[in-house]
VEXFILO-779873 format. One record per residue: residue in three letters; x, y, z of N, C-alpha, C in turn. Coordinates in pm, whole numbers, plus 50000, padded with zeros to 5 digits. Layout:
BEGIN
ALAXYZXYZXYZ;...
This chain:
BEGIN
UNK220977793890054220617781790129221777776490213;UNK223167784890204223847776290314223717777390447;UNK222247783790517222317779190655221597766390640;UNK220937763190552220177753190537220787739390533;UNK222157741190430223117730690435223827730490557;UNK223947737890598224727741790786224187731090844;UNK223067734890859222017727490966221987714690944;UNK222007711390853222057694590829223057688590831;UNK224087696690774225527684190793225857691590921;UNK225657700691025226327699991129225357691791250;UNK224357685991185223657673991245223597662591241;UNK224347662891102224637643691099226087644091113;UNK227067655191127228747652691185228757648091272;UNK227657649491351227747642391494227147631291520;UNK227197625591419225937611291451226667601991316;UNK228427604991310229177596591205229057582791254;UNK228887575191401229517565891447227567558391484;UNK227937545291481226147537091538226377541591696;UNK225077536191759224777540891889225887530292001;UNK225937537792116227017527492190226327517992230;UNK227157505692196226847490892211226477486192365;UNK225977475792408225987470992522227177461792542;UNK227417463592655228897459092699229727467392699;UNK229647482792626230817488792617231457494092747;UNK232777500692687233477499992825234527517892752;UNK233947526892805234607538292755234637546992870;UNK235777554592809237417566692912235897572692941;UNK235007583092884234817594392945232787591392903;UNK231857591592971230707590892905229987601092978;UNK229417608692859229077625292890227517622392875;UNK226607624392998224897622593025224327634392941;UNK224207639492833223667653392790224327655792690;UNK224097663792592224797673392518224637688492469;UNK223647696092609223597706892618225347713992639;UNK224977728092661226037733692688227387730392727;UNK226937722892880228107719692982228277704492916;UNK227497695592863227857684892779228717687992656;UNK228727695292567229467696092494230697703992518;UNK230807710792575231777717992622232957705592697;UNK232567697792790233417687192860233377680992721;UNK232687677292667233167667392526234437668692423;UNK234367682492375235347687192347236367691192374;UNK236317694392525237417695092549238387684592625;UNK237597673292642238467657892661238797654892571;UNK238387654692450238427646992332239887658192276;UNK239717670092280241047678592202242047671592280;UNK241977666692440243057658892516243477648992509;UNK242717644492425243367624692348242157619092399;UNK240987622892484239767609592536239057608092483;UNK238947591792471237737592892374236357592992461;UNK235067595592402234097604892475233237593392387;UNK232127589592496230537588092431229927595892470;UNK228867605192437227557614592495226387604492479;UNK225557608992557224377601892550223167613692577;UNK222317607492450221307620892500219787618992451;UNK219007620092542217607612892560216597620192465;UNK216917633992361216187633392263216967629892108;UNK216117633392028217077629791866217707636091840;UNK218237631391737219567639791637219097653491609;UNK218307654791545217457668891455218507672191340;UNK218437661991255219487665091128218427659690983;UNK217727654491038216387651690942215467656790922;UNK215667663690737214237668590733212787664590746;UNK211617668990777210607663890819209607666590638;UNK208577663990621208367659390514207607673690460;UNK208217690090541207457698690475208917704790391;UNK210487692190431211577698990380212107706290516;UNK211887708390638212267718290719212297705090852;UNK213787706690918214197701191034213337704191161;UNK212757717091167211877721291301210547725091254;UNK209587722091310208177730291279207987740391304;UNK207507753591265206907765891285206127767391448;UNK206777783691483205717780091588204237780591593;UNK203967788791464202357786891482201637773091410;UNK202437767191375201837757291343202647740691391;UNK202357737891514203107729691597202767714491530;UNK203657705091508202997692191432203877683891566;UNK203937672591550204657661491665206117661791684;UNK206547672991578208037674591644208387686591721;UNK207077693491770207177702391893207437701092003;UNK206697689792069206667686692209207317673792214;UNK207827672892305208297657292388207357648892444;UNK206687641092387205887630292422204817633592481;UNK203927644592414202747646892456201347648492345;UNK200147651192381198947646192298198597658992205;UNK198717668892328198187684092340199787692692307;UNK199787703392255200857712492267200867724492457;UNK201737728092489201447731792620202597747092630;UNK202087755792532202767766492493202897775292631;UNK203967780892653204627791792728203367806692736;UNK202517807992612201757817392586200247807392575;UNK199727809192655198227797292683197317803692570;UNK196947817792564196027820892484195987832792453;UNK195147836392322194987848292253194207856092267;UNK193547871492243192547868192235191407866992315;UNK191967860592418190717851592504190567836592469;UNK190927833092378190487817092284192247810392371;UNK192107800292414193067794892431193897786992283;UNK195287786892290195727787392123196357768592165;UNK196377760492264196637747092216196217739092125;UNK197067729592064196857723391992196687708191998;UNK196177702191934196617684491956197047680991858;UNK198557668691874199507669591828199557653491860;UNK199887644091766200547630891755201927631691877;UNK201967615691929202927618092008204117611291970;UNK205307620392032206397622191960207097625692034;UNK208887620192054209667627492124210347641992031;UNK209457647992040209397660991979210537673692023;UNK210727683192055212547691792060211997697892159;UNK210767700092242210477707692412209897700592430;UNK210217704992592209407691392688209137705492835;UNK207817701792814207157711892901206797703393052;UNK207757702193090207807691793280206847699893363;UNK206237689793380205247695293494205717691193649;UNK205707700493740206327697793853204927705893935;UNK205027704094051204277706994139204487724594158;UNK203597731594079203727747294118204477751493988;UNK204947747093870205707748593780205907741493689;UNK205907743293574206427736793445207727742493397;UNK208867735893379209487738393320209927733993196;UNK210537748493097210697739992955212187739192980;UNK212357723892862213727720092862213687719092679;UNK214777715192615215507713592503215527697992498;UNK214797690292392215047677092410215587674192237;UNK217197672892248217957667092105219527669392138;UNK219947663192056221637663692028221607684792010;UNK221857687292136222337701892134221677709092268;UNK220597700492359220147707192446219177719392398;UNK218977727592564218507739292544218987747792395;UNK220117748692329220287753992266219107752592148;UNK218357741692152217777742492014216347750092033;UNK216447754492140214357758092164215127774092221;UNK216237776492278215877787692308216217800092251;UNK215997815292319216007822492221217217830492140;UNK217977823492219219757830892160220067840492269;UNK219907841492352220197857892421221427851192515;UNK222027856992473223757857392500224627864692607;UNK223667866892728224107874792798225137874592934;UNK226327883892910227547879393000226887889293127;UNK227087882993297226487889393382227437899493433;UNK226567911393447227397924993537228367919193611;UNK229567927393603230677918093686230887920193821;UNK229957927193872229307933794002228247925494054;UNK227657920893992226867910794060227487896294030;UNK228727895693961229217872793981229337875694120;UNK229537881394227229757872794365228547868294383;UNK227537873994366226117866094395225557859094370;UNK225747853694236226047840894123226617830094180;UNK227547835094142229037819494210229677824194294;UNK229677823494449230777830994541232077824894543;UNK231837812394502233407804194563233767805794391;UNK233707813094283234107808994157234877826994174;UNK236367826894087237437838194102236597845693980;UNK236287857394009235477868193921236757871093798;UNK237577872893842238377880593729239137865593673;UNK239167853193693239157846293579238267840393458;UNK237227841093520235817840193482235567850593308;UNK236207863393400235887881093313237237877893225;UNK238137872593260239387873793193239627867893064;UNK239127852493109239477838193065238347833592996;UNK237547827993050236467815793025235167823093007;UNK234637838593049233627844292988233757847092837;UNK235047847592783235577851392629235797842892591;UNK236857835292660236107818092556234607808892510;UNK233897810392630232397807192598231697816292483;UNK232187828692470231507837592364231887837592237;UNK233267834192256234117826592098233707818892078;UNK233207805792148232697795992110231567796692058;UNK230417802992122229447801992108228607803391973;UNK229977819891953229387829591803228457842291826;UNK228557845591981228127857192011228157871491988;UNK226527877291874227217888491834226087896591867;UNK225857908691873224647921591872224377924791724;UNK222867924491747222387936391621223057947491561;UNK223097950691457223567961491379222837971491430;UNK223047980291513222317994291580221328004391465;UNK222708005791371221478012791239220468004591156;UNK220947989191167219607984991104218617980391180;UNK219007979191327217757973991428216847988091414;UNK217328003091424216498015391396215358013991287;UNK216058006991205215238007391058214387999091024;UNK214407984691069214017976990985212407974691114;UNK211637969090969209937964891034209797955491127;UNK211427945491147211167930991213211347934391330;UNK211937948791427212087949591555211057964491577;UNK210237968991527209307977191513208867974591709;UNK209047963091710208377961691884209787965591977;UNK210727959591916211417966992026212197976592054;UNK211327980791892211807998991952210988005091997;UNK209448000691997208138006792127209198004292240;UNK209887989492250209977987492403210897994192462;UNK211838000992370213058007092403212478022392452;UNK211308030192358211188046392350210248040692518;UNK209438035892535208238035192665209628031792811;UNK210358021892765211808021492869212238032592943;UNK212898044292822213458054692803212638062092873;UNK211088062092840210468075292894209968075293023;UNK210418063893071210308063193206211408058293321;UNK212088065893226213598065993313214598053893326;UNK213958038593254214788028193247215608027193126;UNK216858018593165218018020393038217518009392964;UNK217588012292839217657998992758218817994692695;UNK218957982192700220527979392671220077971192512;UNK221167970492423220977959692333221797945992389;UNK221467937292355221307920792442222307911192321;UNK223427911792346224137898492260223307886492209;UNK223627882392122222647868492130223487858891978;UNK222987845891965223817834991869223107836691745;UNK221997844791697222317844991605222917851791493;UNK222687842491386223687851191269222967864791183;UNK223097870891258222487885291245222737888191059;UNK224217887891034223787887390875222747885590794;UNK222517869390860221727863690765220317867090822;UNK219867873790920218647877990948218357893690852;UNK220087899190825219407912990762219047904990585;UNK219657897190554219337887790433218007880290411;UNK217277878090556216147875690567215017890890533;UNK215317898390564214737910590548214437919790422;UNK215867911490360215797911890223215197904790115;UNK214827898590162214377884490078215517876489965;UNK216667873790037217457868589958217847853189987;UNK217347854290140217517838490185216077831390276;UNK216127821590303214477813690325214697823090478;UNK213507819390508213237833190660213067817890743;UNK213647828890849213737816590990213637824691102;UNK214047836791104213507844391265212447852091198;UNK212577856891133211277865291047210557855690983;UNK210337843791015209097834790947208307828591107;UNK208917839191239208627833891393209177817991444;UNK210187816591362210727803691416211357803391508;UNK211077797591706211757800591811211287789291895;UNK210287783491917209837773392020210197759991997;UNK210357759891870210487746191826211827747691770;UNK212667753591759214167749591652213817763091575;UNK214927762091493215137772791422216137766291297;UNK215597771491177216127758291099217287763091000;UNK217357780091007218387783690944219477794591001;UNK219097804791115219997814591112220227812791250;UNK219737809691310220217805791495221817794391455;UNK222747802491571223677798591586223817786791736;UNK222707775191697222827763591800224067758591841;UNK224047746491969225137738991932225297732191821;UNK224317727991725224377720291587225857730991506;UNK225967740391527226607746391425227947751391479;UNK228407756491673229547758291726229757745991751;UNK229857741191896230517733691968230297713591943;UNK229077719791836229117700391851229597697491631;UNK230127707291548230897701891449231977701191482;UNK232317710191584234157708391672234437693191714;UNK233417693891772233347680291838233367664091771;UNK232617668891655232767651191534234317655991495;UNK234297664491451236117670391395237227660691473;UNK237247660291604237467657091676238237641791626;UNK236727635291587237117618291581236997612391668;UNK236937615991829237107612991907235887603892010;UNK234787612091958233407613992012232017607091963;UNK231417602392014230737593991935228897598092048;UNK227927597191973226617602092031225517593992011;UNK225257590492112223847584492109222557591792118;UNK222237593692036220367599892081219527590392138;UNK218227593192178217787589592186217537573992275;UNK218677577092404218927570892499218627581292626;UNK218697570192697218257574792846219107567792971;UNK219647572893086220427568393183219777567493284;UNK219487550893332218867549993457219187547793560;UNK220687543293598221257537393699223017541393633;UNK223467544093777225047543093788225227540793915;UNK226047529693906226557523694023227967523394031;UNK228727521394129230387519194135230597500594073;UNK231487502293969231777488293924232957481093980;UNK233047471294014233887462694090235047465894059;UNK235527462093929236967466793912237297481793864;UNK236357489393933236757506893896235847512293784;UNK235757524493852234627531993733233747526593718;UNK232457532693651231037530593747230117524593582;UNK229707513193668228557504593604227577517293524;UNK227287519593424225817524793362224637522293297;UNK223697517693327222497513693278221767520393205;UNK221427519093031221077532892973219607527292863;UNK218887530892907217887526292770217227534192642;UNK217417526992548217427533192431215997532592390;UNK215637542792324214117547292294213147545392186;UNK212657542792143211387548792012211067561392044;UNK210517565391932210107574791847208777582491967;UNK207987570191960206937568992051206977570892199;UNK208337571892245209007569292411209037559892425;UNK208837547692406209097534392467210407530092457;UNK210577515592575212077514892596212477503192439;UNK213387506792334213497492292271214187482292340;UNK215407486592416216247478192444217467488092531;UNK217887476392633218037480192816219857477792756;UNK220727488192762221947484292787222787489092907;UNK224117478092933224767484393028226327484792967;UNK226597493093003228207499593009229107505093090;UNK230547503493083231557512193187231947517193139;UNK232187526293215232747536693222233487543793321;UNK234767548893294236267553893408235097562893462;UNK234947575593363234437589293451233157587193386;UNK232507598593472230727598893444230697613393422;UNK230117621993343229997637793360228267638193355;UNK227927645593450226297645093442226277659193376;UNK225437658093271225337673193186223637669393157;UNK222657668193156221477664493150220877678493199;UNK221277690093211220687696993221220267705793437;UNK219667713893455219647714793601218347700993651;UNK217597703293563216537692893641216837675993575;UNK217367674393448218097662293421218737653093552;UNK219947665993530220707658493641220227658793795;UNK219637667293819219507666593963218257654693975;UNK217537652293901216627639693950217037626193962;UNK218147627893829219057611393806219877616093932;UNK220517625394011221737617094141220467617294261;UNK219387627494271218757627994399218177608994371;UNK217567606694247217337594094255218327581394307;UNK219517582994239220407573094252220737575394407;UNK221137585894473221457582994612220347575494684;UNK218687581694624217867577794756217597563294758;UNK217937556094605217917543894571218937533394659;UNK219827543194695221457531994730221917531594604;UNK221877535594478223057532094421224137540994425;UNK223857552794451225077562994528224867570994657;UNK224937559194719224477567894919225187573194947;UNK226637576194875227527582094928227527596794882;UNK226977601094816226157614794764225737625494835;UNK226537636294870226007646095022224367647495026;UNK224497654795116222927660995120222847670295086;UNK223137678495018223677690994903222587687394757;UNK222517671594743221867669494641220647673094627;UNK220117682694508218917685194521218157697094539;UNK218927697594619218847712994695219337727094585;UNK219037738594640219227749694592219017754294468;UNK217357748394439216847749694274216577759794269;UNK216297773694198216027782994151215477784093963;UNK214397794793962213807792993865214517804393746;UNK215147809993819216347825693758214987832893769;UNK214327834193826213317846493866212357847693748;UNK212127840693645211387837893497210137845793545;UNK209687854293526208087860593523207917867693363;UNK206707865793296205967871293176204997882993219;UNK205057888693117203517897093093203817898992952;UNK202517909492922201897917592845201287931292871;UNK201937938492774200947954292843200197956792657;UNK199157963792738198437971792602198657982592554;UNK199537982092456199587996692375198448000292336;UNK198888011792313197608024792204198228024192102;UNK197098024192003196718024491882197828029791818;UNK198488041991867199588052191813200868043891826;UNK201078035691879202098024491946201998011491898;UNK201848006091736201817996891682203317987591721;UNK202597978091713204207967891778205157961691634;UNK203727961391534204317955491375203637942291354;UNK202957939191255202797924091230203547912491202;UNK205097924091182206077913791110207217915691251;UNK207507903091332208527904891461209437895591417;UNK210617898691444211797888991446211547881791575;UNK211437865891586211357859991681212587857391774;UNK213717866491746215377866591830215377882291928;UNK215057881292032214957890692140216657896292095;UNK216377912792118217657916592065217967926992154;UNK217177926892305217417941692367216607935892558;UNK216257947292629215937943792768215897958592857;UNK215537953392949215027969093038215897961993142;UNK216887970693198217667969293306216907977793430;UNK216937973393534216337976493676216907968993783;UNK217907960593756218507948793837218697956893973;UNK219987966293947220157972794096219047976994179;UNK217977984894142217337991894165215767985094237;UNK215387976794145213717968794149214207953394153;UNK215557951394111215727933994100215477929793967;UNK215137938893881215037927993775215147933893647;UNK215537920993560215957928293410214967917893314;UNK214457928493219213397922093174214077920593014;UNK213527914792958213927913092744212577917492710;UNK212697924192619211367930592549211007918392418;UNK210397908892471210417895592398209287899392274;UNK209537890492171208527893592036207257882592094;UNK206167887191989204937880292002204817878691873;UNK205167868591796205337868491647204027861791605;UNK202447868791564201597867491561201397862491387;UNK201947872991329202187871491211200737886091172;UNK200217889691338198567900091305199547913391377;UNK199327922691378199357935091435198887933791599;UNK199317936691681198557935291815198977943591909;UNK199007958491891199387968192008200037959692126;UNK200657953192132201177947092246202357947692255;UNK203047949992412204487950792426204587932192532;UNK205237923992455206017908592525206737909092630;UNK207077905892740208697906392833208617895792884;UNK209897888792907210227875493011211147882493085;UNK210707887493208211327891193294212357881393390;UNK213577885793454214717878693503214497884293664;UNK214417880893748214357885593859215177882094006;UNK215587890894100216017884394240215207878194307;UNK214627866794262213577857594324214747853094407;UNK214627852494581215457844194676214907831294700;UNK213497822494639213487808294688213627804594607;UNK214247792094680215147783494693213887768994672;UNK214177752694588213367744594594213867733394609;UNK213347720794629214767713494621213767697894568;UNK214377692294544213957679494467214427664194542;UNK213447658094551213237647094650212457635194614;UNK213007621994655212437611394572211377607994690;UNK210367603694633208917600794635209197577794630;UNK209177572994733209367558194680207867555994676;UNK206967560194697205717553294643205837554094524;UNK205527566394444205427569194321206527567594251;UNK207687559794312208967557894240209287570794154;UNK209367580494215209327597894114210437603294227;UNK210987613794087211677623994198210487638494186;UNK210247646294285209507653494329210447667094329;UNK209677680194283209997693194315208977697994420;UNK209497705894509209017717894605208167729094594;UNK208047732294486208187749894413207017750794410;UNK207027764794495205087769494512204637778794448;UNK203597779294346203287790794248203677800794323;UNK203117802194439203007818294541204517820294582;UNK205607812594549207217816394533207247829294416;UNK206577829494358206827837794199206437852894300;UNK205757855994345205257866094374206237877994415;UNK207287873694468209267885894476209007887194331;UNK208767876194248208987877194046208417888594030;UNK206977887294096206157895694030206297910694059;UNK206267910594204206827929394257208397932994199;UNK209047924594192210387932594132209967938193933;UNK208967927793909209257931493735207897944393724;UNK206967942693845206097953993857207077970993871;UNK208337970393935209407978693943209257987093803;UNK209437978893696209477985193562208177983793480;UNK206937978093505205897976693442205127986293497;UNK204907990693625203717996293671204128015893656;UNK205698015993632206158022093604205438026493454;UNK205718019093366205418022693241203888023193185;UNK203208019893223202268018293249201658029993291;UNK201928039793381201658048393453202098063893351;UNK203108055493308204038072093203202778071593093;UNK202688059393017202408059692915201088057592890;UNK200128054793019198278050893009198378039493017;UNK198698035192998198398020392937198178007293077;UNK197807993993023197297986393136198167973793056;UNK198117963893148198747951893115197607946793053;UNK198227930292979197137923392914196277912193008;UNK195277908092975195157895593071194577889292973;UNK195067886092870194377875392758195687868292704;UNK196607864192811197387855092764198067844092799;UNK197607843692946198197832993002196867823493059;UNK195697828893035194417823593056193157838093057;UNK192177833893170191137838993140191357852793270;UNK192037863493234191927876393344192727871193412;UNK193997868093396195247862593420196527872893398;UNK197597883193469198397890193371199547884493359;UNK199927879393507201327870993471201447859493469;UNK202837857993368203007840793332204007838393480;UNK203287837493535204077830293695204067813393677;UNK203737806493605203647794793626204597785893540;UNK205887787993475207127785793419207947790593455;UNK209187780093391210647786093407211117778993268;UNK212277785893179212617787693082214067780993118;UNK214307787693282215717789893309216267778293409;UNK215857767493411216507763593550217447759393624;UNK218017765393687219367766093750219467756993912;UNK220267752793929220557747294057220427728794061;UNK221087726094181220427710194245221477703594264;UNK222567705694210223787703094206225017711994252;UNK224487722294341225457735894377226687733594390;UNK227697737894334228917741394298229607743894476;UNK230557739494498230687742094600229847733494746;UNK229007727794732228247720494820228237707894782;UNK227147708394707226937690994633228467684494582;UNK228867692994507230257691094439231507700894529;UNK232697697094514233587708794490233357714294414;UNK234727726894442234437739994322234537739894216;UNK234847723794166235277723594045233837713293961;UNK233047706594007231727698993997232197685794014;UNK233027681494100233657669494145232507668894254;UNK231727652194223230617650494293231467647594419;UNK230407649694531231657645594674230927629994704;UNK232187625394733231847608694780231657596294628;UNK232437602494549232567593794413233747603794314;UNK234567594294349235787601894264235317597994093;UNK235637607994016235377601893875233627607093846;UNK233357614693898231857615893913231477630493891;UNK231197634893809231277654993795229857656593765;UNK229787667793794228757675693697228937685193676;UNK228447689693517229157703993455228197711093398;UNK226437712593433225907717993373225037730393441;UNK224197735993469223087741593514223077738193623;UNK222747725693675222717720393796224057728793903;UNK224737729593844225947736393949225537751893982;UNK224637761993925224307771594000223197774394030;UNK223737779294158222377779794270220927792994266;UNK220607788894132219317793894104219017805894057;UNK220167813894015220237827094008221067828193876;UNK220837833493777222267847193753222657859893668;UNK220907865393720220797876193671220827880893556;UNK220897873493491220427875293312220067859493269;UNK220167859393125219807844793071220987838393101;UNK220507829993144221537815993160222877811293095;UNK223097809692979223547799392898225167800392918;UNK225427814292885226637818392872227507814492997;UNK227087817093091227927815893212227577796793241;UNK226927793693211226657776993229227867774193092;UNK227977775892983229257773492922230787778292935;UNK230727793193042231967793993086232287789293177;UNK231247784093293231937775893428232287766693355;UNK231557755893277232227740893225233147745193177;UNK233587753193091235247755893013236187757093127;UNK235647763293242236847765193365236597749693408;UNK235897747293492236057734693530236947723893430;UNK236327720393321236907709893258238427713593251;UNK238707723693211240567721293234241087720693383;UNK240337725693464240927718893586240997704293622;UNK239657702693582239237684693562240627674493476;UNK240657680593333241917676393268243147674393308;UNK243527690293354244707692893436244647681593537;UNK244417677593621244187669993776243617652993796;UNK242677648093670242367639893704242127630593600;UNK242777633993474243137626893336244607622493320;
């Protein structure tokens, strides 16, 4: 049981101090505590600053009354979703039977945003994306960072701060002889031999969790958490979240102090220096209890790519920061996110029992544009089926814009953008497909439907590095004003996200330190 004890005290280490007061007046206040939020947290705070975070879902250090911090994914209760009636799963239906649920409302650990042409999922708790997604740990070909980040130095990146983000993180690969063996990746070794036989490489895929304790799961020596399909909602014992790297560093600290379950509505420049913040604190239910304001020297926007980019596109179009380029907003990208399903034969069982931690992927990047993960379908039934969330060179671009009727900030993004998604991941599907007989599924994203074109998992951009900000996420036209998360790249980066969104903030923030502390 000590991931079990893990999980809980590395959820209330961070929640030693009450929520920040109104009136307060603090060195460094960090909007988020995803990746690029905790990362600037810690590493001001190792510098002598003291740090508030603020972060608009809960703690997740409390068990819920079945004994378990996250709910199962097949059985979704009100701490699934973020303030909704219905559940609004990534996978619509089975089958043919659509699999939603209705669900009490709750600021629950995903929040499935509906935007015009797209939903995107986000991570809503003290840890960000880290708590919903699937671990995949992947550092990008060092042949493709110019296309990523052009103005960011490749070989400090490869040298420096790609190996620090992976130290941090706890980034490790499957055991090769026991991924061969064991029943829980039975699918992705279909996905690896059908890869192979049609000429694509399959790579094995780094990822956070604690692989030990998954072969201990296999054993039956410890409670199951990727082999019990725990992935949409939290993961309550062997995923290596921020709950367990970067945010027990961080209470260690002393330094740092976290609010959940707040929200930032306004920042303005304050008369005598450093910027006014207006933040309201929440129920359970979403409602506001009570409206505070605070100063603060510096501001770090870490809220995520669509977090932050709605709070500055808002605040400029408002006047409370007109001085905000026109950079804001701009250059959203979805990281090319496309799904399917193909139908195996009978001879091609996938397994009833899947580890819900993607541990592998079909590379085609150079070639078709895209690199796919041979993702699990953790049914708990047998289902000839091969999963993928494909990564793709999708080139549009979306950008986000405030709406003053509807007092809303607005996305761009047109389903029929996905369609580059769809011919680059057809590169390696229609391919396999063709070797092996077989046809895709259309019983899963609705009714004779094959691809999940209508999400993003990944979203990158709005805040571009280099445009919106300098190269370092120094907002332009507000000294004291950064952003260090997602939002800084421009929509792309060729594998899963995370890693390189925690090594730019590790580079940035010591430049930030170095220069302006």
């Amino acid at each position: 049981m000590a991931g079990a004890a893990l999980a809980g005290r590395a959820g209330a280490a961070t929640q030693a101090k009450a929520a920040i007061p109104d009136g307060a007046n603090v060195s460094a206040l960090v909007i988020g505590t995803g990746y690029g939020g905790s990362v600037a947290a810690l590493r001001l705070a190792e510098a002598g600053v003291d740090v508030h975070m603020v972060e608009l879902g809960m703690a997740w250090d409390t068990p819920g009354s079945d004994g378990k911090i996250f709910a199962n994914t097949t059985s979704p209760d009100q701490r699934s979703f973020w303030l909704r009636t219905k559940t609004k799963q990534p996978l619509s239906n089975f089958l043919g039977f659509p699999i939603d649920k209705d669900i009490p409302r709750y600021t629950g650990i995903l929040d499935a945003e509906e935007f015009s042409g797209i939903t995107v999922y986000q991570g809503r708790g003290v840890g960000g994306g880290s708590l919903v997604n699937g671990g995949m740990a992947v550092t990008p070909k060092r042949e493709n960072f110019g296309s990523i980040l052009p103005t960011v130095n490749a070989d400090e990146m490869y040298n420096t701060y790609y190996p620090r983000a992976n130290a941090g993180l706890g980034v490790a690969t499957v055991r090769p002889a026991w991924f061969d063996t064991t029943d829980a990746y039975q699918y992705a070794r279909v996905g690896r031999k059908q890869a192979q036989r049609s000429g694509f490489p399959f790579v094995f895929v780094p990822d956070v969790y604690d692989w030990n304790y998954m072969e201990q799961e296999a054993a039956g020596t410890v409670p199951k958490s990727a082999l019990a399909g725990e992935i949409l909602y939290g993961n309550n014992y062997g995923k290596k979240s921020l709950q367990k790297t970067y945010l027990p560093r961080i209470a260690a600290t002393g330094r740092v102090t976290i609010s959940p379950l707040h929200r930032v509505t306004q920042v303005v420049p304050a008369s005598g220096g450093g910027y006014t913040v207006t933040i309201e604190q929440l129920t359970t239910a979403g409602a506001v209890a009570t409206t505070k304001t605070v100063t603060a020297a510096k501001v770090f926007f870490a809220a995520g790519s669509v977090g932050t980019s709605k709070l500055l596109v808002k605040l400029k179009a408002t006047g409370a920061l007109p001085n905000l380029n026109g950079e804001v907003g701009k250059g959203w990208g979805d990281n090319g996110n496309v799904m399917c399903g193909r139908a195996n034969h009978i001879w091609d069982p996938t397994g009833s029992l899947q580890s819900s931690i993607p541990c592998g992927g079909i590379d085609n990047w150079n070639a078709g544009g895209a690199f796919a993960e041979v993702a699990p379908l953790p049914t708990g039934i047998e289902t000839w089926a091969s999963f993928y969330l494909s990564i793709t060179k999708n080139p549009n671009r979306a950008q986000f814009t405030w709406n003053p009727t509807t007092r809303a900030v607005e996305l761009n993004w047109q389903t029929a953008w996905k369609q580059p998604s769809i011919d680059m991941a057809k590169t390696i599907f229609d391919k396999i497909n063709a070797t092996e007989g077989t046809i895709y599924r259309t019983d899963l994203f609705g009714v004779y439907k094959i691809w999940g074109d209508h999400l993003t998992y990944h979203p990158l951009g709005g805040a571009v590095l280099g445009k919106a900000t300098d190269n370092y996420g120094r907002l332009a036209g507000y000294p004291g004003l950064y952003a260090i998360d997602g939002s800084l790249i421009p929509g792309n980066t060729s594998v899963n996200p995370f890693v390189t969104i925690t090594a730019l903030a590790e580079r940035n923030i010591e430049k930030i330190i170095a220069t302006d502390f």
